[in-house]
N, C-alpha and C positions, 0 to 999 in steps of 0.2 A: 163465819160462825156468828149466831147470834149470843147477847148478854145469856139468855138462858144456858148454853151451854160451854159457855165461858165459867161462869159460876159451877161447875159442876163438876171442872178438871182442877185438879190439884199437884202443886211437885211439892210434896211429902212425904216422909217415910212412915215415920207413927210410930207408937209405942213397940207396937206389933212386929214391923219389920225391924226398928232396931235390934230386939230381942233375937231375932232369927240371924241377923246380919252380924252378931256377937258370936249366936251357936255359929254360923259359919265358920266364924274365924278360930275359933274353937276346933272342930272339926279336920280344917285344913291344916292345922298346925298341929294334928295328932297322925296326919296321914305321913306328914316327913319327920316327924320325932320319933315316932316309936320304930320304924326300919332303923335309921338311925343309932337308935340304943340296943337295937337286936343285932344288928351288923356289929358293933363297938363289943357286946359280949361274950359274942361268937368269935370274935376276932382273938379279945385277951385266952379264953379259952383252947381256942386251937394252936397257940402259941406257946401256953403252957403243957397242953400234952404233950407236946415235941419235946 
């Protein structure tokens, strides 16, 4: 590789993908919480019909 393209690669994330890398985690942790609290309601529910 030359200097020119040395200069040119970066290991960075940025403002940018922090932001995104937050909404992820975000995201993933609404995909097992919310089952989670619906399974937990469904459950006291069905429990108390009986």
């Amino acid at each position: 590789m030359s200097s020119e393209n040395k200069s040119l690669l970066t290991k960075g994330i940025g403002g940018i993908g922090a932001a995104l890398l937050v909404l992820n985690g975000l995201i993933g942790a609404g995909i097992f919480a919310l089952p989670a609290k619906m399974a937990l309601s469904s459950a006291l529910s069905a429990l108390t019909s009986f």
